[in-house]
C-alpha positions as MATLAB code, in Angstrom:
seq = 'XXXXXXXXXXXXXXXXXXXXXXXXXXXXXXXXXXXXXXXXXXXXXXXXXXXXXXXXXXXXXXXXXXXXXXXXXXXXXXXXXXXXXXXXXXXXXXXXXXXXXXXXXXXXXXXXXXXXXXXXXXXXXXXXX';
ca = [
    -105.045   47.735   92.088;
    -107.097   46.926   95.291;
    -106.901   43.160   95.094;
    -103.248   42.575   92.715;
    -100.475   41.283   94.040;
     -98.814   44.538   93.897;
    -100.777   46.366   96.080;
    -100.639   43.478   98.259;
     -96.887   44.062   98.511;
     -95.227   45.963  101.871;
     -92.063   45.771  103.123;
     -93.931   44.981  106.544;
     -93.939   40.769  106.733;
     -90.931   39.686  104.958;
     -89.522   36.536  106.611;
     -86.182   37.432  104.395;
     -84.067   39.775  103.151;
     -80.761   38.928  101.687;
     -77.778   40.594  100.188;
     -76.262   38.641   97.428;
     -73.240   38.644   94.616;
     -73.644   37.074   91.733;
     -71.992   35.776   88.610;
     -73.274   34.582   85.172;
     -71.259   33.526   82.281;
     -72.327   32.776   79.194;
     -70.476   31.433   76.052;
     -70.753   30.045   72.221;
     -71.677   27.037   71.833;
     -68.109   26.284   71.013;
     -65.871   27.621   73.311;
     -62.395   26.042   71.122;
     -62.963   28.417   68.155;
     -61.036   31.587   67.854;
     -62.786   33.290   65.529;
     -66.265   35.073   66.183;
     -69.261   33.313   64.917;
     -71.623   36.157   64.173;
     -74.586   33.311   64.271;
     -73.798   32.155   68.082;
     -74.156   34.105   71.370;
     -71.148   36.248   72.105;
     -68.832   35.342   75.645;
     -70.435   37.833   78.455;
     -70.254   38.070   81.768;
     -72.624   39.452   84.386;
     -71.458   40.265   88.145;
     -74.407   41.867   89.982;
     -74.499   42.698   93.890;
     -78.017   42.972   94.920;
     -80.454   42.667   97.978;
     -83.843   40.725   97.985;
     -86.803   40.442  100.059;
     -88.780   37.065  100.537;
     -92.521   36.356  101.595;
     -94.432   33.820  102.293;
     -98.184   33.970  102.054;
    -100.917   31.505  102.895;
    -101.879   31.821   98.504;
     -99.046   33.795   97.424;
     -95.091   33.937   97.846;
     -93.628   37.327   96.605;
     -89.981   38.132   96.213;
     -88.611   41.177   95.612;
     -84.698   41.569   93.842;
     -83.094   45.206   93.511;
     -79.693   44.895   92.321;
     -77.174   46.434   90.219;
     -74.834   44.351   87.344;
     -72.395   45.059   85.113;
     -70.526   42.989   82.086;
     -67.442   43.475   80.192;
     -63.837   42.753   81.382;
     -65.211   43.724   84.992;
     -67.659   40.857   85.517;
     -64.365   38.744   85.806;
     -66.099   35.894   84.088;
     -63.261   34.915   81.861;
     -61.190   34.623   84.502;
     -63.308   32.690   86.492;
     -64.501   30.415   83.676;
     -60.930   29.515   82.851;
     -59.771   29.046   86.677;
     -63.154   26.213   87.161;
     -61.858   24.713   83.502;
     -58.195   24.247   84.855;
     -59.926   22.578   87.778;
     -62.102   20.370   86.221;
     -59.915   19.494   83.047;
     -62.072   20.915   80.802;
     -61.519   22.564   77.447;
     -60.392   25.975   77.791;
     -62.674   28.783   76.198;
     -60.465   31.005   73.699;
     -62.919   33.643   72.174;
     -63.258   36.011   75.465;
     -61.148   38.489   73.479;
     -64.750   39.365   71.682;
     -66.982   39.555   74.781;
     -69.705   42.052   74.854;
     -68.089   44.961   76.380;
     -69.057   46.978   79.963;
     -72.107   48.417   80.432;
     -73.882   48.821   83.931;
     -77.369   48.979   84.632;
     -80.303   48.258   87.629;
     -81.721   44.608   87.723;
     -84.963   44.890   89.238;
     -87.543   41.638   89.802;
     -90.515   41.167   91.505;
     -92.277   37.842   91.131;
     -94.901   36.703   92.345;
     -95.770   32.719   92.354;
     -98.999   30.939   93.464;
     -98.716   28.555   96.535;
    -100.920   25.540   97.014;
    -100.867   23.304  100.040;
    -101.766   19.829  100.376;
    -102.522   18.115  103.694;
    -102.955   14.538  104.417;
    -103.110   13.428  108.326;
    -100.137   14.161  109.995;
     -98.121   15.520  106.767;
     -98.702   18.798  105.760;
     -96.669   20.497  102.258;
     -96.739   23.428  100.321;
     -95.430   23.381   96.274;
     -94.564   26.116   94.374;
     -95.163   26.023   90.438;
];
């Protein structure tokens, strides 16, 4: 490993660390039918609390996510998805009844992604693929 980006990785240098909630919801294609389309995704909802780690590197950006998520009536995505549809008018989603059910489990990411920067006189930018 003496030259991967793994061994290149410390806690020493990070410029951030953050601690974060999240929510993601996701749904059938058609969120009006009652019935369960065993051919479509099922309604599930992941809530995860987690804490990440940024870097910045002259060639290489790292970033480093531990968290911990869980779905099922707990995730509170139905209730949130119907709350934003009363809000925005939309069509409310009626199959949450049949939503994968709770299970908890570690989320852990480390990704690594190449940085290139590109100077021209007096403007100087970086891009990340």
């Amino acid at each position: 490993f003496k030259n991967t980006a793994l061994n290149r990785f410390s806690y020493r240098g990070f410029e951030n660390e953050n601690i974060y909630f999240g929510q993601n919801m996701y749904t059938p294609r058609d969120i009006t039918k009652e019935e369960l389309d065993e051919t479509d995704r099922p309604y599930c909802g992941l809530f995860s609390v987690g804490f990440d780690m940024y870097r910045r590197g002259s060639k290489v950006d790292q970033k480093l996510d531990i968290a911990l998520g869980w779905t099922g009536e707990n995730s509170f995505a139905e209730q949130a998805q119907k709350r934003i549809h009363v809000w925005t008018g939309s069509d409310q989603p009626v199959g949450w009844d049949d939503q994968v059910g709770t299970h908890v489990g570690p989320i852990l990411t480390y990704t690594v992604y190449d940085s290139y920067y590109y100077s021209i006189p007096s403007i100087e930018f970086k891009t990340v693929p």
